[in-house]
GUGUMAR-803258 format. One record per atom (N, C-alpha, C, CB): atom name; residue in one letter; x, y, z. Coordinates in Angstrom, 1 decimal, always signed. Each point is the difference from the previous one (the first is absolute). Glycine has a CB too. Layout:
! GUGUMAR-803258
at; aa; xx; yy; zz
CA; A; X; Y; Z;
...
END
This chain:
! GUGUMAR-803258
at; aa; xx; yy; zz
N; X; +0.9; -1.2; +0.0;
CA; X; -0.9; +1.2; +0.0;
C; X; +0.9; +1.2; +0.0;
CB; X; -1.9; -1.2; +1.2;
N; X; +2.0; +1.9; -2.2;
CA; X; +0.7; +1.7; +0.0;
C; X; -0.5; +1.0; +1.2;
CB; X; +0.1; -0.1; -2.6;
N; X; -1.8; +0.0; +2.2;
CA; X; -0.2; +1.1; +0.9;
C; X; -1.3; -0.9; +0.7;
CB; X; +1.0; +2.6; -1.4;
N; X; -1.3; -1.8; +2.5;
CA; X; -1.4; -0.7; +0.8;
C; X; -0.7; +1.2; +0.7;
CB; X; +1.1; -2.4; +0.6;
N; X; -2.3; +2.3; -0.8;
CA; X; -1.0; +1.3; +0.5;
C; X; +0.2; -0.2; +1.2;
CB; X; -1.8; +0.3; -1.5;
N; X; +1.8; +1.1; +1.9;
CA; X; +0.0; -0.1; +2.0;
C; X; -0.9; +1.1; +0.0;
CB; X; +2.7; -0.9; +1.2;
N; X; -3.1; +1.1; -0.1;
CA; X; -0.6; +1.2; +0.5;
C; X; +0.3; +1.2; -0.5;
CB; X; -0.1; -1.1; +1.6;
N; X; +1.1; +1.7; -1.4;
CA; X; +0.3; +1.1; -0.3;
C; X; +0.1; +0.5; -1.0;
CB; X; +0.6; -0.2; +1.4;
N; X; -1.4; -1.2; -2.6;
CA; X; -0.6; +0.7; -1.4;
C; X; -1.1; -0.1; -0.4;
CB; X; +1.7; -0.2; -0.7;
N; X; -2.5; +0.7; +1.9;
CA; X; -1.5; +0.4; -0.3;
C; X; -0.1; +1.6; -0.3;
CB; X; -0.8; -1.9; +1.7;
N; X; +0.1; +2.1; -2.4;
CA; X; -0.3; +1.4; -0.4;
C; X; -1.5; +0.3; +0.8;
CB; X; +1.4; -0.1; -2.8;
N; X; -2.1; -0.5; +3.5;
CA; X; -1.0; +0.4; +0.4;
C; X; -1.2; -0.4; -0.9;
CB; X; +1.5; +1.6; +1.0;
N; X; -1.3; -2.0; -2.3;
CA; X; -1.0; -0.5; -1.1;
C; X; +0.1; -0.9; -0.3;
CB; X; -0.1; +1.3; -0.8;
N; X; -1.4; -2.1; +1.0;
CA; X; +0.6; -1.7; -0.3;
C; X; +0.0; -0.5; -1.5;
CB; X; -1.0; -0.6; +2.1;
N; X; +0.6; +1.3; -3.1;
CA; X; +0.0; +0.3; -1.0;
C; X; +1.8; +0.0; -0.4;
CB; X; -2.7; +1.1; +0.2;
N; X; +2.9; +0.5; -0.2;
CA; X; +1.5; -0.4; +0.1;
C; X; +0.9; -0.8; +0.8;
CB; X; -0.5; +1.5; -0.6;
N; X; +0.4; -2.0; +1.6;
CA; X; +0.5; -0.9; +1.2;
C; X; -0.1; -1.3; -1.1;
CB; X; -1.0; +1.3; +2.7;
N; X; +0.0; -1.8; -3.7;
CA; X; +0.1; -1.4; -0.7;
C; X; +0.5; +0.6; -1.0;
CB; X; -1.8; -1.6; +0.8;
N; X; +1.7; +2.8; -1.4;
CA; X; +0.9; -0.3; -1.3;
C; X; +1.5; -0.1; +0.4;
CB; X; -1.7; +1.3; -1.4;
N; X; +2.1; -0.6; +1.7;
CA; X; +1.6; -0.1; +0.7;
C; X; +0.6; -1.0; +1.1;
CB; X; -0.5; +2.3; -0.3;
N; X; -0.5; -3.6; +0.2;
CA; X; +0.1; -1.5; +0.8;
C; X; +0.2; -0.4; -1.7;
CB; X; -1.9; -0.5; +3.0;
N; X; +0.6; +0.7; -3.8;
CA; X; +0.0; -0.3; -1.3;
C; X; +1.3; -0.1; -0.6;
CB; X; -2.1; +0.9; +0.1;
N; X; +3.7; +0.1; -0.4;
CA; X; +0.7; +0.1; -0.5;
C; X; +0.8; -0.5; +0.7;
CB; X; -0.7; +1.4; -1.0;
N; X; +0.8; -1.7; +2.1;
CA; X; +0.9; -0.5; +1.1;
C; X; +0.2; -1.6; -0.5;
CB; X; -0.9; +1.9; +2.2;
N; X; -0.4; -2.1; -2.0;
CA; X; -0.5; -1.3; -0.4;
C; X; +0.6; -0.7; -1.6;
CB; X; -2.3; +0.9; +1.6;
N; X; +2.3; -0.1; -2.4;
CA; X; +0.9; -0.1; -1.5;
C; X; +1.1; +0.3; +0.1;
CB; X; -1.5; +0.6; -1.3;
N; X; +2.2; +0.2; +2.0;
CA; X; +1.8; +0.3; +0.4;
C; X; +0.2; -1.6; +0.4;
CB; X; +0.3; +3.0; +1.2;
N; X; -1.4; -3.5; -0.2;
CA; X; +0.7; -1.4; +0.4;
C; X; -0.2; -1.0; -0.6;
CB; X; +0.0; +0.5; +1.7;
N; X; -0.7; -0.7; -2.4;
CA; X; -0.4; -0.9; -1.5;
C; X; +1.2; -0.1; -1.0;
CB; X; -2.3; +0.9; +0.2;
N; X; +2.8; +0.7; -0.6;
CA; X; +1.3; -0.3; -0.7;
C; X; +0.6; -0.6; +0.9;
CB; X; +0.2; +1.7; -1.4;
N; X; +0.6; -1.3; +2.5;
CA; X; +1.0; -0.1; +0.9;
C; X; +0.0; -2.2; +0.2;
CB; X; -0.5; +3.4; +1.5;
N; X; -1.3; -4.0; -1.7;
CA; X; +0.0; -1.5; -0.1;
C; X; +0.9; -0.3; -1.0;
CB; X; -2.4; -0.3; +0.7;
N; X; +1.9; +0.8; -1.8;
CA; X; +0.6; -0.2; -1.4;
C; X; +1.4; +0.2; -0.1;
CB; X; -1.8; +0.7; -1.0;
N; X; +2.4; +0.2; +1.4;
CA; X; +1.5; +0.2; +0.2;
C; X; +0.8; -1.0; +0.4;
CB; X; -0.5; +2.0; +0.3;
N; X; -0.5; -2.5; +0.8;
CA; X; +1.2; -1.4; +0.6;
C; X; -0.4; -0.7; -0.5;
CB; X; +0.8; +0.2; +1.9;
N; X; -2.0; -1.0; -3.3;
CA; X; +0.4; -0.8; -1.0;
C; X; +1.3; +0.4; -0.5;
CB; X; -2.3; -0.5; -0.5;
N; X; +2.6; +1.5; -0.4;
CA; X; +1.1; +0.2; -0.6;
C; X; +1.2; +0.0; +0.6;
CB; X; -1.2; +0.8; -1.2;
N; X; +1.0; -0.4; +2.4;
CA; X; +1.4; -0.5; +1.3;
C; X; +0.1; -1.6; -1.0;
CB; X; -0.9; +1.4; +3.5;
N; X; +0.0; -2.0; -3.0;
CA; X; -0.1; -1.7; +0.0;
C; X; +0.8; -0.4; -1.8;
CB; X; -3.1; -0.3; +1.9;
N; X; +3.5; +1.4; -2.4;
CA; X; +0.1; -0.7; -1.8;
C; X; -1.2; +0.0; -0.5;
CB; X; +1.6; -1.6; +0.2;
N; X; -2.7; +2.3; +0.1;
CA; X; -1.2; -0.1; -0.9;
C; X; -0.6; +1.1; -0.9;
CB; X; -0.5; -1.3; +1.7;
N; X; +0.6; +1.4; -3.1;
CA; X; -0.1; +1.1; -0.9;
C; X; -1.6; +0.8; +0.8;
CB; X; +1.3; -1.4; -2.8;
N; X; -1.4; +2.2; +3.1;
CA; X; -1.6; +0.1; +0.2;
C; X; -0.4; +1.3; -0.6;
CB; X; +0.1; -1.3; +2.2;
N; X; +0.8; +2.2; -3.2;
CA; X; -0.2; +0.8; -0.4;
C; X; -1.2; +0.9; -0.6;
CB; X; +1.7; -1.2; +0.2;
N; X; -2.9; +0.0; -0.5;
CA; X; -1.5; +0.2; -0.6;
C; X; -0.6; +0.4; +1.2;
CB; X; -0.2; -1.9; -1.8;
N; X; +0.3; +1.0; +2.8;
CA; X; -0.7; +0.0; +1.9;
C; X; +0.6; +1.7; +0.1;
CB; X; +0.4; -3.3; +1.6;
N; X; +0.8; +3.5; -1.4;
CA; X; +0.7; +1.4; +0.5;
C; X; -1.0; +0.9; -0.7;
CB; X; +2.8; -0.5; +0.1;
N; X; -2.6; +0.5; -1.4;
CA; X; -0.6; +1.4; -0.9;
C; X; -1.1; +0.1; +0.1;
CB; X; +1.1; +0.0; -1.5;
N; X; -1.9; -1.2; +2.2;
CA; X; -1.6; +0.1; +0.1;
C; X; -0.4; +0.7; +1.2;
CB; X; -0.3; -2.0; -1.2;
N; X; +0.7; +1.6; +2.2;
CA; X; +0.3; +0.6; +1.4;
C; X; +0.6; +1.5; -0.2;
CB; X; +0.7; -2.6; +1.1;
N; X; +0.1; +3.1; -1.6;
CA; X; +0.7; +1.0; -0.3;
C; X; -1.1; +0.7; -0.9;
CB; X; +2.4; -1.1; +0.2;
N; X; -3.1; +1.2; -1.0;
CA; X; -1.0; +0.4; -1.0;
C; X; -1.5; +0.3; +1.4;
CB; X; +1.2; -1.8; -2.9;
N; X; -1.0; +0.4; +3.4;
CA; X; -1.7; +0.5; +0.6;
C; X; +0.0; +0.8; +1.3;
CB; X; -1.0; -2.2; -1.0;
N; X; +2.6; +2.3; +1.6;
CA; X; +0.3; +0.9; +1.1;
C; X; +0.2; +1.2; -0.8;
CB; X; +1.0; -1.7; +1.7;
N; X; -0.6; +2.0; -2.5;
CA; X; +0.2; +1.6; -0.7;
C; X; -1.5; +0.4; -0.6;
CB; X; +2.8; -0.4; -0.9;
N; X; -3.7; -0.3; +0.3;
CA; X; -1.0; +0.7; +0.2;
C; X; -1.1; -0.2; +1.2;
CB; X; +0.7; +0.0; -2.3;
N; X; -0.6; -0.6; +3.5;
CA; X; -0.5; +0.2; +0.8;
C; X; +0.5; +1.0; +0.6;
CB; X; -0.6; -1.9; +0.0;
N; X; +1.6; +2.2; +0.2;
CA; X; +0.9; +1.1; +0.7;
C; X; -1.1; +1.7; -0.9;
CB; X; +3.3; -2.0; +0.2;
N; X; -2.9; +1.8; -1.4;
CA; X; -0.8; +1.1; -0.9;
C; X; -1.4; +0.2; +0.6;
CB; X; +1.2; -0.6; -2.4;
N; X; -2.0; -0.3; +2.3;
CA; X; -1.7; +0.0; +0.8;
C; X; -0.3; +0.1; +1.4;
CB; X; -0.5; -1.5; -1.6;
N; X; +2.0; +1.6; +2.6;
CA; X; -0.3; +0.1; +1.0;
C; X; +0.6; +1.6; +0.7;
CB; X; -0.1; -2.8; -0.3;
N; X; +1.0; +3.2; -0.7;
CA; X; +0.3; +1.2; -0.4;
C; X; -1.1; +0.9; -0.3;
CB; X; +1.9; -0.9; -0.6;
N; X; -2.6; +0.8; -0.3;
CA; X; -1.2; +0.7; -0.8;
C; X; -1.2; -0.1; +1.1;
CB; X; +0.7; -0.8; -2.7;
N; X; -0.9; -0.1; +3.6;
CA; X; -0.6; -0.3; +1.4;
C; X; +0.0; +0.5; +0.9;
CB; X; +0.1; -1.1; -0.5;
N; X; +1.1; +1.8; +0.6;
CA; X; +0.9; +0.9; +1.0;
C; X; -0.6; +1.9; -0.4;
CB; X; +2.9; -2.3; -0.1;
N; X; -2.5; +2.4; -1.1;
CA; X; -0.3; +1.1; -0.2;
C; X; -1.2; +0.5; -0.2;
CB; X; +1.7; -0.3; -0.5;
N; X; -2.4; -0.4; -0.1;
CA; X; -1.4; +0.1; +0.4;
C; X; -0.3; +0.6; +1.2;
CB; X; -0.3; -1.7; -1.1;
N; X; +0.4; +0.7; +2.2;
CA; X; -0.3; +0.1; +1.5;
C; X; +0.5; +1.7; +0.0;
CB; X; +0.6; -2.9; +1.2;
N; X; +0.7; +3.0; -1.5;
CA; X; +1.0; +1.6; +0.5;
C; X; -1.5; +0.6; -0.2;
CB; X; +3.3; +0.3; -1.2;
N; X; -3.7; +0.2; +0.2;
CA; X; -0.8; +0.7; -0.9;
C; X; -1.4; +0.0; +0.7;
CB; X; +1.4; -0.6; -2.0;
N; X; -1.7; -0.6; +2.1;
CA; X; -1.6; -0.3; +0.8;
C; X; -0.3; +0.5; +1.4;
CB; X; +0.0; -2.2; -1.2;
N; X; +1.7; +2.2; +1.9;
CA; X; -0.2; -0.1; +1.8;
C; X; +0.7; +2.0; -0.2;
CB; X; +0.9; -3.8; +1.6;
N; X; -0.9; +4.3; -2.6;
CA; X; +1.0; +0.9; +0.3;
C; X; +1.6; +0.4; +0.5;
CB; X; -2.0; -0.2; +0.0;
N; X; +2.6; -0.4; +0.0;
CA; X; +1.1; -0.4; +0.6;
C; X; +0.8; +1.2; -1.3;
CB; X; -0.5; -3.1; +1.3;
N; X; +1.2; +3.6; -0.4;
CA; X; +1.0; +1.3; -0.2;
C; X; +1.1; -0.2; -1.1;
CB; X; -0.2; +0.5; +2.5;
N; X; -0.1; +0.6; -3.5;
CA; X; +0.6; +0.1; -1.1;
C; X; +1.7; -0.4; -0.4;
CB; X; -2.0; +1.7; +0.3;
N; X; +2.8; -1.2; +1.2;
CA; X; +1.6; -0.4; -0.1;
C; X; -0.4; -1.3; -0.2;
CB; X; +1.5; +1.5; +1.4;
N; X; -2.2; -2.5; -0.2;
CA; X; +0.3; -1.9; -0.1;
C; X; -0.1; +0.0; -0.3;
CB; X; -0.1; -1.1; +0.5;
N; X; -1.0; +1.3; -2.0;
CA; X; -0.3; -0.4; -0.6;
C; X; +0.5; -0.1; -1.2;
CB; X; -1.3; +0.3; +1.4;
N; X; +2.3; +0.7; -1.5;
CA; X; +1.4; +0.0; -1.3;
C; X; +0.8; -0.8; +0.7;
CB; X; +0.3; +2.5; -1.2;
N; X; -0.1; -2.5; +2.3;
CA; X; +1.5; -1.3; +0.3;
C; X; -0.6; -1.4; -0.2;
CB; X; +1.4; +1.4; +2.2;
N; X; -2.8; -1.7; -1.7;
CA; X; -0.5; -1.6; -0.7;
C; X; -0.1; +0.0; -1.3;
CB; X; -1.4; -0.5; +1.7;
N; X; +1.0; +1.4; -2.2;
CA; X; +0.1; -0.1; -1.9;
C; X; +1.5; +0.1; -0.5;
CB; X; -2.5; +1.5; -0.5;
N; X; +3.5; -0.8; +1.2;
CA; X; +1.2; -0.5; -0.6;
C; X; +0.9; -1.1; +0.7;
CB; X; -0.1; +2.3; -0.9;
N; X; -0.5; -3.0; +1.6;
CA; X; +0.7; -0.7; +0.9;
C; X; -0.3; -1.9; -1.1;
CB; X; -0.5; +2.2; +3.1;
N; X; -1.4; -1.8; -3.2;
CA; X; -0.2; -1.0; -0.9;
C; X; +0.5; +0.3; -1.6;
CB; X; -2.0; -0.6; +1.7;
N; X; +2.1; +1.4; -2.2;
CA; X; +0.2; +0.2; -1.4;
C; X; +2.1; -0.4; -0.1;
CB; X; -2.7; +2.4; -0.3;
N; X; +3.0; -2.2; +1.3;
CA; X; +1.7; -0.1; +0.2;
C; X; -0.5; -1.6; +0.2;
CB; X; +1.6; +2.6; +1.3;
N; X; -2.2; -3.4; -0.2;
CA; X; -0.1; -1.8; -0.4;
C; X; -0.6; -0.1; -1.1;
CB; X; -0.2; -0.9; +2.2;
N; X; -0.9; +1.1; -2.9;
CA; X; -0.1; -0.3; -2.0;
C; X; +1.0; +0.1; -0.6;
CB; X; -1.8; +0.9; -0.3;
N; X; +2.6; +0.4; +0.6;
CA; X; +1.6; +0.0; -1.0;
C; X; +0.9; -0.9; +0.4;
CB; X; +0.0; +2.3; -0.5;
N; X; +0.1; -2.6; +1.8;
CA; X; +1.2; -1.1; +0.0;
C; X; -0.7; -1.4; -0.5;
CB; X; +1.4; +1.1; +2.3;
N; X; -2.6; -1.3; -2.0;
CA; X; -0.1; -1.4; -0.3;
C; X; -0.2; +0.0; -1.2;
CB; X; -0.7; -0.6; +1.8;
N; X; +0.8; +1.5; -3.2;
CA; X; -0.7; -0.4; -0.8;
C; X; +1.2; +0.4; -0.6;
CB; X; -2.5; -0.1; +0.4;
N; X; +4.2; +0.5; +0.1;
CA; X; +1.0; +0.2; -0.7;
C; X; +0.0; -1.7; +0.8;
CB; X; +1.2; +3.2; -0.6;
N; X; -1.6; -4.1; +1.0;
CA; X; +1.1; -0.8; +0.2;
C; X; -0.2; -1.4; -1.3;
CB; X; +0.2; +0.9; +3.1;
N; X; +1.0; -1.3; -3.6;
CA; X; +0.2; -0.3; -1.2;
C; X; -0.5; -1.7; +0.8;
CB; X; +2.3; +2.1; -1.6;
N; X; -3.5; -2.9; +1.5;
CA; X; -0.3; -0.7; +0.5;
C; X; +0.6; -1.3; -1.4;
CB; X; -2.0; +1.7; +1.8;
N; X; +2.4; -1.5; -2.9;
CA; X; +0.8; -0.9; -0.7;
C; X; +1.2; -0.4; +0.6;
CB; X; -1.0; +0.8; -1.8;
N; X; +1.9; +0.0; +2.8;
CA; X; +0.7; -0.4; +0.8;
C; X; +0.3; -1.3; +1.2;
CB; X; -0.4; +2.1; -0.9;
N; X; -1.2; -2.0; +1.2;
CA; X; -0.6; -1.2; +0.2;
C; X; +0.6; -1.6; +0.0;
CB; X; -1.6; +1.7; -0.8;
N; X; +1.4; -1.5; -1.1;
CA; X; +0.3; -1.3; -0.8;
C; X; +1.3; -0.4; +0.1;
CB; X; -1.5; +0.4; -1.5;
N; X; +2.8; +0.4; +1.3;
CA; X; +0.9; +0.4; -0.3;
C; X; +0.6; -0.4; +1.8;
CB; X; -0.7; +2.0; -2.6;
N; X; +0.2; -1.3; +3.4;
CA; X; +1.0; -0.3; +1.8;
C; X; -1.4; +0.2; +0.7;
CB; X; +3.1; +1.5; +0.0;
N; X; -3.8; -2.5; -0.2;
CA; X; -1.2; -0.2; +1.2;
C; X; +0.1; +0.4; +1.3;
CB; X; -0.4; -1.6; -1.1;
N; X; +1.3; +1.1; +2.2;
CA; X; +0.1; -0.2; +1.3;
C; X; +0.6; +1.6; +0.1;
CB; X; +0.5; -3.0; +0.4;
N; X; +0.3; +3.7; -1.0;
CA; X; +1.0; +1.2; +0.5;
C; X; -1.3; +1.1; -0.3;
CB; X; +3.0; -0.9; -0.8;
N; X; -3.8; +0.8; +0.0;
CA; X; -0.9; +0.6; -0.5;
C; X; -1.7; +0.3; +0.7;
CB; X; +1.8; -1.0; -1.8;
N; X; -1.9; -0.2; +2.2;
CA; X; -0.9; -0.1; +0.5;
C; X; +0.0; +0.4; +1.6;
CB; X; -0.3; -1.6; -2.0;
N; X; +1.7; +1.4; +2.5;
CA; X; +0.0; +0.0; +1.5;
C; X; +0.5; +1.9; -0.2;
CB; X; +0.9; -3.4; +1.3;
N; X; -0.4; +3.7; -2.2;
CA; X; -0.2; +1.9; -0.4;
C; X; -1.5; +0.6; -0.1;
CB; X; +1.9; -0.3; -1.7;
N; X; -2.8; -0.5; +1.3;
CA; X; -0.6; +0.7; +0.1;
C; X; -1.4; +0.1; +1.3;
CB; X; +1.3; -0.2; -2.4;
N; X; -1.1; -1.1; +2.8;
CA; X; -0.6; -0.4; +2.0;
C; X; +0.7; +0.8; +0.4;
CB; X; -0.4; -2.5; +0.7;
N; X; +1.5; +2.7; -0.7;
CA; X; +0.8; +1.3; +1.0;
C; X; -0.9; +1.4; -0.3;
CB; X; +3.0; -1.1; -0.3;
N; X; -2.4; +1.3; -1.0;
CA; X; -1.0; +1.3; -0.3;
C; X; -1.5; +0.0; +0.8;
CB; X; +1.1; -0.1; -2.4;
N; X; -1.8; -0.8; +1.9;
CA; X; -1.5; -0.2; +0.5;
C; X; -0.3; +0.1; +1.4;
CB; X; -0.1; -1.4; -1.8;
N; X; +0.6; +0.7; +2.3;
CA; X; +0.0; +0.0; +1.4;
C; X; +0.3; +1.3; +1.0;
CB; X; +0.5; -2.2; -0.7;
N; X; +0.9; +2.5; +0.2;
CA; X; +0.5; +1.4; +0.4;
C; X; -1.1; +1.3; -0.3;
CB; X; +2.4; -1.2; -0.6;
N; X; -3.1; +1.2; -0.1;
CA; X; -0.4; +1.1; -0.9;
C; X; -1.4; -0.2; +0.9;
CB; X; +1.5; -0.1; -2.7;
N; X; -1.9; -0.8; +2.8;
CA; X; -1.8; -0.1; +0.2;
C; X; +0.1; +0.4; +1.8;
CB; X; -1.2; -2.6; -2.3;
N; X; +2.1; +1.7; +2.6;
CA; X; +0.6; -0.2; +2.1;
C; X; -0.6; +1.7; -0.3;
CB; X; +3.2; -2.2; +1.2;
N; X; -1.7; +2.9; -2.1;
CA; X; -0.1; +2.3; +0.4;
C; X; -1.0; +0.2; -0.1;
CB; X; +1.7; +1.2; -0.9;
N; X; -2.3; -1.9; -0.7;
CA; X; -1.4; +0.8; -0.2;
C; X; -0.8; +0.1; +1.0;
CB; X; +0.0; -0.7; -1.9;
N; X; -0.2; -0.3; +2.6;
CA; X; -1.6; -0.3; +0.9;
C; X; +0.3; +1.0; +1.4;
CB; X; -0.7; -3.0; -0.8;
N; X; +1.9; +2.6; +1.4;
CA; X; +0.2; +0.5; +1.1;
C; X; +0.2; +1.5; -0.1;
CB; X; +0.9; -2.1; +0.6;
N; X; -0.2; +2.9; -1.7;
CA; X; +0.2; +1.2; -0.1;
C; X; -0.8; +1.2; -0.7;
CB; X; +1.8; -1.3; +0.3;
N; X; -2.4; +0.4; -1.2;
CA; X; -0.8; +0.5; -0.7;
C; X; -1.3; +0.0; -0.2;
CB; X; +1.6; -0.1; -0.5;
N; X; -1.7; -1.1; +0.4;
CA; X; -2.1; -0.5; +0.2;
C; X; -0.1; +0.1; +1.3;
CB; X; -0.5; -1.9; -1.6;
N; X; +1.3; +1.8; +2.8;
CA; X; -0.5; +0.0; +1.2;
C; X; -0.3; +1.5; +0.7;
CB; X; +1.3; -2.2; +0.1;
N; X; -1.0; +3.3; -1.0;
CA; X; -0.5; +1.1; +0.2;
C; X; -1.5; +0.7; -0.7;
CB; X; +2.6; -0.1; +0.4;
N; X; -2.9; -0.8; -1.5;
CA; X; -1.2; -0.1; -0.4;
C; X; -0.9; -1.0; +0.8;
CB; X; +1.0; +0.8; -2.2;
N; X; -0.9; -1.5; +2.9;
CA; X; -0.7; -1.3; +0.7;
C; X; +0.1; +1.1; +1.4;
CB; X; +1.2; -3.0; -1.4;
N; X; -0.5; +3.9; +2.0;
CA; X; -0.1; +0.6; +1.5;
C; X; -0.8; +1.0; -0.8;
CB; X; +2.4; -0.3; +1.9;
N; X; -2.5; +1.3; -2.2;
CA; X; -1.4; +0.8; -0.8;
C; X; -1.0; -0.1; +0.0;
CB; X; +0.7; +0.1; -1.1;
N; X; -0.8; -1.8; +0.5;
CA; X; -1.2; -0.7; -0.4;
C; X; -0.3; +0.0; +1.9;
CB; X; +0.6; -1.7; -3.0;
N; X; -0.1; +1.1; +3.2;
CA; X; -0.3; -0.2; +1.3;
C; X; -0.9; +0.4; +0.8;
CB; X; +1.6; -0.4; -0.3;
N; X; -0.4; +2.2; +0.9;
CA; X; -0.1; +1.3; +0.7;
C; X; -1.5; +0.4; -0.8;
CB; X; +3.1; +0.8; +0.5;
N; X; -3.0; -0.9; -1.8;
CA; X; -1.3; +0.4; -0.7;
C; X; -1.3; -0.9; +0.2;
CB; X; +1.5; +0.9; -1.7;
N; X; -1.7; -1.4; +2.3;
CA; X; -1.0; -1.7; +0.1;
C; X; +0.0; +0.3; +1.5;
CB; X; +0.8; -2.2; -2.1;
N; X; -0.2; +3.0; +2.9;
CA; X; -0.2; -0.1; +1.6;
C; X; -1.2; +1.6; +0.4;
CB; X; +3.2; -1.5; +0.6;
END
């Protein structure tokens, strides 16, 4: 398992609280697959699929996010640092040359769980977790 939900990545929404279990849940799905290929096992088709349906879940859960900004009111600065925070993860993931894959599976794949993991852990805690205390403070 790369990463594991704990507490301290609730946002206060259970809506968002399952989509962001949701991606967690596909970070560790690759991370199964990866130690096939540890094992000698091509699994390149399994990676890209996992890799494809986490990058557009990530996009719909993004577009889910901003919505909310917009619906609950939530203040104009957060709301440029979550739109460039997600538009900077669309550009990395979608520079990453996933034919590389084929070519050095294991070095590649455990590049990009590092990324993933790393990236979603900041996101939630630093960033969604200030839209999730809002939501909150705003709901009390």
């Amino acid at each position: 398992m790369v990463i594991k939900w704990k507490d301290e990545y609730s946002c206060y929404d259970p809506v968002i609280d399952a989509q962001h279990a949701k991606l967690i849940d596909l970070i560790n799905e690759m991370n199964d697959v990866a130690k096939l290929v540890e094992d000698g096992i091509d699994s390149y088709d399994e990676l890209v699929s996992i890799f494809n349906e986490l990058k557009d879940y990530a996009v719909y859960h993004f577009s889910h996010e901003e919505k909310m900004f917009e619906e609950h009111g939530y203040d104009s600065f957060n709301i440029k640092v979550q739109k460039i925070e997600h538009d900077n993860f669309k550009n990395k993931v979608s520079a990453i040359n996933i034919y590389d894959l084929d070519e050095n599976q294991d070095e590649t794949v455990r590049s990009i769980l590092d990324f993933l993991s790393k990236w979603l852990d900041h996101h939630i805690l630093k960033i969604d977790k200030k839209f999730g205390e809002f939501l909150r403070d705003k709901n009390e």
